[in-house]
C-alpha positions as CSV (number, residue, x, y, z in Angstrom):
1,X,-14.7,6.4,30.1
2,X,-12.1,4.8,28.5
3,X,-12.7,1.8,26.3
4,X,-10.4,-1.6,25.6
5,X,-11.7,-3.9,22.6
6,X,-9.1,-7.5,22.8
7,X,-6.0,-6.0,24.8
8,X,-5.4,-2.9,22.7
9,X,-6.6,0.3,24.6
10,X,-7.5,4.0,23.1
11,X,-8.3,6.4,25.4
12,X,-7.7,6.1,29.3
13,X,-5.2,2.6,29.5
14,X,-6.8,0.1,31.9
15,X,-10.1,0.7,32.0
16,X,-12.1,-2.6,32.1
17,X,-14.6,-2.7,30.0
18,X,-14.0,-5.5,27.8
19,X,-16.2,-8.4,29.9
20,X,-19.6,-6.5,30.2
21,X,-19.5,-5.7,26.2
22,X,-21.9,-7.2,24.1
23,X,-21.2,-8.1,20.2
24,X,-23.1,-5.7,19.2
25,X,-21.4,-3.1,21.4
26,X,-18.0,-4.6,20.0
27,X,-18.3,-3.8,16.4
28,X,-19.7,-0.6,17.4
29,X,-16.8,0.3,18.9
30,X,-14.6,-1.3,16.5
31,X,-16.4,0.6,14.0
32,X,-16.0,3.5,16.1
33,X,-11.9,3.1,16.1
34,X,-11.5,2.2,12.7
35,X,-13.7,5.7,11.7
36,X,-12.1,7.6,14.5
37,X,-8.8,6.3,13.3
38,X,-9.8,8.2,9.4
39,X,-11.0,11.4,10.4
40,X,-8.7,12.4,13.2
41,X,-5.6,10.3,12.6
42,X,-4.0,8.3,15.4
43,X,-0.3,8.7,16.4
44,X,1.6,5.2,15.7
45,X,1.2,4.2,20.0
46,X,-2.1,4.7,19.4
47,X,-3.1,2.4,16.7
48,X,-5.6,-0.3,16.7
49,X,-4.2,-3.5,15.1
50,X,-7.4,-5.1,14.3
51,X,-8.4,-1.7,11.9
52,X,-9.5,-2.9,8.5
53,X,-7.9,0.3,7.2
54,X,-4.3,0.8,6.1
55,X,-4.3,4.3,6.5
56,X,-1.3,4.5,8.6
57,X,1.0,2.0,7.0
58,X,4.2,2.8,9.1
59,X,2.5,2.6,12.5
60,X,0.5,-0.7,11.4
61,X,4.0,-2.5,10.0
62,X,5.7,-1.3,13.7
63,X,3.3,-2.6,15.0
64,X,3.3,-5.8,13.8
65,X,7.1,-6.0,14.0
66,X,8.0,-4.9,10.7
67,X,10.8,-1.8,10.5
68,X,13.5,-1.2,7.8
69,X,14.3,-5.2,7.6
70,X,15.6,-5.8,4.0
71,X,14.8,-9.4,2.6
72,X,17.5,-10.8,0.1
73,X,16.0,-13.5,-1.7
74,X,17.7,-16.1,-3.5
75,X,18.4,-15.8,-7.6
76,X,15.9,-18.1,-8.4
77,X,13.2,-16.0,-6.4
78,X,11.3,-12.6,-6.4
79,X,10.8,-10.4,-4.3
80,X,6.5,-10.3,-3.2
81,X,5.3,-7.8,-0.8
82,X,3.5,-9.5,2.0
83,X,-0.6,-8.9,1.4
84,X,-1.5,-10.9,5.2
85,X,-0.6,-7.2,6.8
86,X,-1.4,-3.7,4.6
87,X,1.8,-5.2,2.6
88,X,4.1,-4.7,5.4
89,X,7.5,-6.2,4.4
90,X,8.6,-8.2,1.9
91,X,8.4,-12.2,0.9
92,X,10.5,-14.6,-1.2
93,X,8.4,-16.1,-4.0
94,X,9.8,-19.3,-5.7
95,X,10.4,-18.7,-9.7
96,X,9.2,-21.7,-11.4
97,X,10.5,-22.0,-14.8
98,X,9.2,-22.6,-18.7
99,X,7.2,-25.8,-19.3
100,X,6.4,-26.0,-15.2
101,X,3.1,-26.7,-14.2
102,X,1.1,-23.3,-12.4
103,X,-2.2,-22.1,-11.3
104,X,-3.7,-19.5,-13.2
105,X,-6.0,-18.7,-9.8
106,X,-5.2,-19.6,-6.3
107,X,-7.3,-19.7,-3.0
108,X,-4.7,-18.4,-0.6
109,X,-3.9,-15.3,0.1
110,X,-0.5,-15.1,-1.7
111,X,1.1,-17.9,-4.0
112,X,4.3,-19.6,-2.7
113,X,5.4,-19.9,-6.3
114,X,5.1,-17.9,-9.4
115,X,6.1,-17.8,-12.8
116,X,9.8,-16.0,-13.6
117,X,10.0,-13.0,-15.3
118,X,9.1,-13.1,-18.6
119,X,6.5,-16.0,-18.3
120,X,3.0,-16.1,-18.0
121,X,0.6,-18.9,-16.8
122,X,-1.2,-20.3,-19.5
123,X,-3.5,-23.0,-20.0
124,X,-2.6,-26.0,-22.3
125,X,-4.4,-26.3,-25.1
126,X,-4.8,-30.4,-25.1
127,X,-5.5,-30.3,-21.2
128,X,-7.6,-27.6,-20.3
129,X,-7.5,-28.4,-16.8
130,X,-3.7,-27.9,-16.3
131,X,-1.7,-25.0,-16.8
132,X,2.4,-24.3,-17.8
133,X,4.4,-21.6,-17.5
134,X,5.3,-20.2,-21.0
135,X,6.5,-17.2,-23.1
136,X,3.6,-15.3,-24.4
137,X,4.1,-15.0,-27.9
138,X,1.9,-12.4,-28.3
139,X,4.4,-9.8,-27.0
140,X,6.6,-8.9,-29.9
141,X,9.7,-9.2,-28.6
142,X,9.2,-12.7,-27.0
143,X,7.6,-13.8,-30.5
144,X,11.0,-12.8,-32.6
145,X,12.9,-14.4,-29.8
146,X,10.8,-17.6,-30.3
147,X,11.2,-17.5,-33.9
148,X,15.5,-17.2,-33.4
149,X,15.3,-20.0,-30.9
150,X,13.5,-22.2,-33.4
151,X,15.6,-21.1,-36.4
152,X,18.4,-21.8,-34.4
153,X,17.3,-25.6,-33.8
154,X,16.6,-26.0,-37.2
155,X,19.7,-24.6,-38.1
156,X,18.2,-22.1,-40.9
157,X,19.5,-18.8,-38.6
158,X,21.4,-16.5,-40.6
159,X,24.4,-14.5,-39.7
160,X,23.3,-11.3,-39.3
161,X,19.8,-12.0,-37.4
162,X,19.9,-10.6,-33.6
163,X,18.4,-12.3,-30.6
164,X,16.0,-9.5,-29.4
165,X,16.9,-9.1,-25.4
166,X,13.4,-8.9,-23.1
167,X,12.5,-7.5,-20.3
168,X,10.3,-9.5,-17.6
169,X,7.4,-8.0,-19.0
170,X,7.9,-9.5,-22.2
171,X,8.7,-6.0,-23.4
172,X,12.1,-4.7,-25.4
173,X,14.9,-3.9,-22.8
174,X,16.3,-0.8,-23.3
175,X,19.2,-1.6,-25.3
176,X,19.6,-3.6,-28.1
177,X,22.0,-5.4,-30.3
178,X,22.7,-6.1,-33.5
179,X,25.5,-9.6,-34.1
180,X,28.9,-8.4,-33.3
181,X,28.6,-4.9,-34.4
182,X,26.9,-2.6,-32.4
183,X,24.6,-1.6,-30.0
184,X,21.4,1.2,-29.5
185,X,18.7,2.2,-27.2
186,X,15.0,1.4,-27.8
187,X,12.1,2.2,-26.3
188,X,9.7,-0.9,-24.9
189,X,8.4,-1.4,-28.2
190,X,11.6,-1.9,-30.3
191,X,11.8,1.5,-31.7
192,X,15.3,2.7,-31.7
193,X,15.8,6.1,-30.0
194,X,19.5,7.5,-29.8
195,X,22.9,6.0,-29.0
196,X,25.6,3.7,-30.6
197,X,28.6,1.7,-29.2
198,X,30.5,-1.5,-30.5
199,X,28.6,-4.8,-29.0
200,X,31.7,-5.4,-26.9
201,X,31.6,-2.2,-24.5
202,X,27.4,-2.8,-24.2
203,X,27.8,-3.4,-20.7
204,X,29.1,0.2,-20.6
205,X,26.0,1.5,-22.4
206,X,24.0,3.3,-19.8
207,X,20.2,3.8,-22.6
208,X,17.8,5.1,-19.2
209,X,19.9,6.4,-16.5
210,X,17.6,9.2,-15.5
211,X,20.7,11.1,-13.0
212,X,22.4,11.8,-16.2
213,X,19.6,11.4,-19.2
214,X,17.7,15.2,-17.7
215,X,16.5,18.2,-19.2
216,X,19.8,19.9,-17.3
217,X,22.1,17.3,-18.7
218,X,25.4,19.3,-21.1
219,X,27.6,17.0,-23.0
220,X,29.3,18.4,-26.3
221,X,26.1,19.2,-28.2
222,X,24.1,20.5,-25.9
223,X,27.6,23.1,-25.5
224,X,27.7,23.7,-29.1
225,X,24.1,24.7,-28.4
226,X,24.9,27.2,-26.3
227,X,27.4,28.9,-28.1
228,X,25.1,29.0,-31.4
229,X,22.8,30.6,-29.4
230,X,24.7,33.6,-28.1
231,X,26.4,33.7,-31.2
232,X,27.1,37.6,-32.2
233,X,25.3,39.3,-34.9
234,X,28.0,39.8,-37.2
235,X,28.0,35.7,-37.8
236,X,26.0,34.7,-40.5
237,X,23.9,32.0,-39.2
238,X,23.4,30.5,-42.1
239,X,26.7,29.3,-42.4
240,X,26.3,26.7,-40.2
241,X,22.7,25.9,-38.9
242,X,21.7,24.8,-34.8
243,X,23.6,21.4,-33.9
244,X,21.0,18.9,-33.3
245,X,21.1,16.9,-30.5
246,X,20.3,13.4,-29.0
247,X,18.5,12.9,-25.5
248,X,21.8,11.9,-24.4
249,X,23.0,15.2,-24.9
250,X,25.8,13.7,-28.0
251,X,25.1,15.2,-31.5
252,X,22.2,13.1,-33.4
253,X,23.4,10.8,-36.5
254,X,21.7,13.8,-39.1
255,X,22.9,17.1,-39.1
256,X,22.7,19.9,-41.0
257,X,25.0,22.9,-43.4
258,X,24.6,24.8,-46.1
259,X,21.2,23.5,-47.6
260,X,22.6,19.9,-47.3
261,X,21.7,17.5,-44.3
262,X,24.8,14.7,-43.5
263,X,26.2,12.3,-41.3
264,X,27.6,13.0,-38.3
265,X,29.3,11.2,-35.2
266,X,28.6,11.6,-31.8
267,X,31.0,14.7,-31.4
268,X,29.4,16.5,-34.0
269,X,32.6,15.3,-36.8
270,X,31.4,14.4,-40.5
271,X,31.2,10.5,-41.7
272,X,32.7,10.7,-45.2
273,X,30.6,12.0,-47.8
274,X,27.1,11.2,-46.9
275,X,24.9,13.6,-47.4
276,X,21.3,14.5,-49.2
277,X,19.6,18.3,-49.9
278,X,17.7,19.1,-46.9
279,X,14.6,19.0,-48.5
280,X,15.2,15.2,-49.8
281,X,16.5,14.2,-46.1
282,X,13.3,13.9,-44.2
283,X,13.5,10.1,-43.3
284,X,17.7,10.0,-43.4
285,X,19.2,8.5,-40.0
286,X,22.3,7.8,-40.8
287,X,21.9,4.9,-38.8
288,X,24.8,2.7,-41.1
289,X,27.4,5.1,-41.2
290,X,28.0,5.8,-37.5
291,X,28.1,1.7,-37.1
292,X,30.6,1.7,-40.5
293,X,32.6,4.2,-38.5
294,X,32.8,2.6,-35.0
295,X,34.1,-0.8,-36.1
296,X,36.5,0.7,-38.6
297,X,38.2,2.7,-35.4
298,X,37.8,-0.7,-33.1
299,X,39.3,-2.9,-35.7
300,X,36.1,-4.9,-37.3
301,X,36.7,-3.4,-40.2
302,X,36.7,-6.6,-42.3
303,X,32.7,-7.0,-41.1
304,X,31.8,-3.2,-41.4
305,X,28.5,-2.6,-42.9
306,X,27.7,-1.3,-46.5
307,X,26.1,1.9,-47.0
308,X,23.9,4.2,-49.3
309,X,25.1,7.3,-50.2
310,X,22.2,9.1,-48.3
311,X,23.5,7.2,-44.9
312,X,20.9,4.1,-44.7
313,X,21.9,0.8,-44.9
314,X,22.3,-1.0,-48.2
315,X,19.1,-3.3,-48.5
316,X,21.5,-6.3,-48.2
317,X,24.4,-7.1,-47.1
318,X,26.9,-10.3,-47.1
319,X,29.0,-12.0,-44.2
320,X,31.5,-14.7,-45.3
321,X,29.8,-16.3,-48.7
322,X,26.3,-15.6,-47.2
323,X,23.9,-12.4,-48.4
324,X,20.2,-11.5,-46.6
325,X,18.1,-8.6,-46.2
326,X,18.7,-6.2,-43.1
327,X,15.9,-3.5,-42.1
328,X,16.7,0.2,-41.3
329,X,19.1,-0.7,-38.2
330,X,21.2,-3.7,-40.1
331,X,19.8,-6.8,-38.7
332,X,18.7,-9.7,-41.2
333,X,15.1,-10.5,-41.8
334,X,14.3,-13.1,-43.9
335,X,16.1,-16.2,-45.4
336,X,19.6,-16.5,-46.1
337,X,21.4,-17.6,-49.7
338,X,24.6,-17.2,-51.2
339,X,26.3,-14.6,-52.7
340,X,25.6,-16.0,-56.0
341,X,22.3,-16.0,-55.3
342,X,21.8,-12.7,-53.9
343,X,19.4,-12.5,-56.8
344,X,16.4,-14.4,-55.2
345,X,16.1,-11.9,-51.8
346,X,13.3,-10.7,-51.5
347,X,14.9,-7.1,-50.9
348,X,17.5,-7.6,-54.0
349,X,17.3,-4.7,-56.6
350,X,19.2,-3.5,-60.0
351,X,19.1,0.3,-58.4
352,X,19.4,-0.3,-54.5
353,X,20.5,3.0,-53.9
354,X,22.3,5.3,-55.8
355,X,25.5,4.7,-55.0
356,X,27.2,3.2,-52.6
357,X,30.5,3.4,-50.2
């Protein structure tokens, strides 16, 4: 016999059963659907709406109305998949902003407004009741981009601090860069990982494009991999040692002849004269060099960085008749003085490096 439980029939269509069922024969059945539905599988004309399982997404969503329809929502909104129906298709939430008011807990199913990306919910301290969106400090990269906000108001920012760029989860975006100079790609937590370009071509800067970024990927050093590789036996290989390369497939900043490790471009060329023994090279990046280089060809010459003579960046450096301290990728951290005070930063020494270019 076939069985129909509120207008949707499985089994023989039109049987009439519904009227002489009692509750507890309902949720039997119902029971019976929704288990039926898990161990044997039921094709998409087949399925019973009112299943508390979403174990047949497609067929539920169809069912329901809901195909390939794309919503476009509006900039100030995000896209929120719709929980009423196993998530099938997709609502426009409203974006409030910093310093609006929001509820850290809600008793509808879904919110109608959320807080944009980057912004949590957070209670205020002096109204415990009531709750604002705000930037959660305790993300490191919305805390420095706090801090240059605030310096910035109280007009104490120095020339060569950066304005960190975030991504919505309060994490570092991908790439990263320093005040016009250059650019780099990071990983979430700030750490840089390969790449440099001048700051006005970052838009072309491509730091997680996983079509081209893949274990297959050949660009120049990856090449000059290949042919050190099958090189012949008559070559003596310690001539000129295996390039080294970048996830990008581009030669890395350090490379590597004759006993001596130096600076390199992305092509694999030599950056003047710097260069340490291998065995004195072990934290060497040559991160200042390739930055020196690029705005030299580009014609920011005037605002090119200083450099150690083992390829790191002199502790501080000066911009106009200003001096600060920059860390290991050239952007300023602490105060800022004059040149005639260079003397009172904190990073100031009488041997900085060695020598310097």
């Amino acid at each position: 016999m076939g069985l129909v439980f509120q207008g949707v029939s499985a089994g023989q269509h039109g049987a009439k059963t519904d009227a002489v069922m009692s509750v507890g024969t309902r949720r039997s059945v119902l029971l019976a659907l929704v288990l039926g539905g898990v161990l044997l599988g039921l094709a998409a004309g087949d399925y019973v709406p009112l299943s508390i399982l979403c174990d047949d997404v497609e067929a539920i969503c169809s069912q329901y109305g809901y195909g390939d329809n794309i919503t476009e929502c509006e900039s100030d909104e995000r896209k929120f998949l719709n929980p009423e129906i196993c998530n099938c298709g997709i609502m426009c939430i409203k974006n409030l902003k910093e310093g609006d008011s929001c509820y850290t807990s809600s008793l509808t199913n879904y919110p109608s407004k959320m807080c944009g990306p980057g912004l949590v919910c957070m209670q205020t301290p002096s109204s415990p009741n009531s709750a604002m969106c705000v930037r959660n400090d305790a993300k490191q990269c919305l805390n420095e981009t706090l801090l240059y906000e605030e310096e910035q108001v109280l007009g104490t920012l120095g020339p060569g601090r950066n304005k960190p760029s975030c991504d919505e989860y309060g994490f570092y975006s991908s790439r990263q860069c320093s005040p016009s100079s250059t650019c780099y790609c990071v990983n979430k937590e700030g750490k840089r990982l390969y790449g440099e370009g001048l700051f006005t071509q970052d838009a072309e800067m491509n730091c997680n494009n996983s079509k081209i970024h893949t274990l297959s990927y050949i660009n120049p050093c990856h090449r000059a991999q290949e042919v050190w590789d099958n090189q012949g036996s008559g070559i003596i290989v310690a001539e000129a040692s295996r390039p080294v390369c970048s996830p990008d497939g581009y030669f890395a900043p350090v490379q590597y002849l004759r006993g001596m490790a130096y600076c390199a471009d992305k092509n694999g060329n030599r950056i003047e004269d710097y260069e340490l023994p291998i065995h004195e090279a072990g934290s060497m990046t040559c991160n200042c060099p390739r930055r020196r280089q690029l705005m030299e060809e580009n014609g920011y010459g005037a605002s090119k960085p200083r450099c150690c003579s083992d390829g790191e960046y002199f502790p501080w450096q000066t911009r106009g008749p200003h001096s600060y301290c920059v860390d290991e990728n050239g952007n300023q951290y602490g105060t800022t003085v004059t040149i005639t005070n260079m003397h009172d930063l904190e990073c100031y020494s009488d041997q900085p490096c060695q020598t310097s270019t």
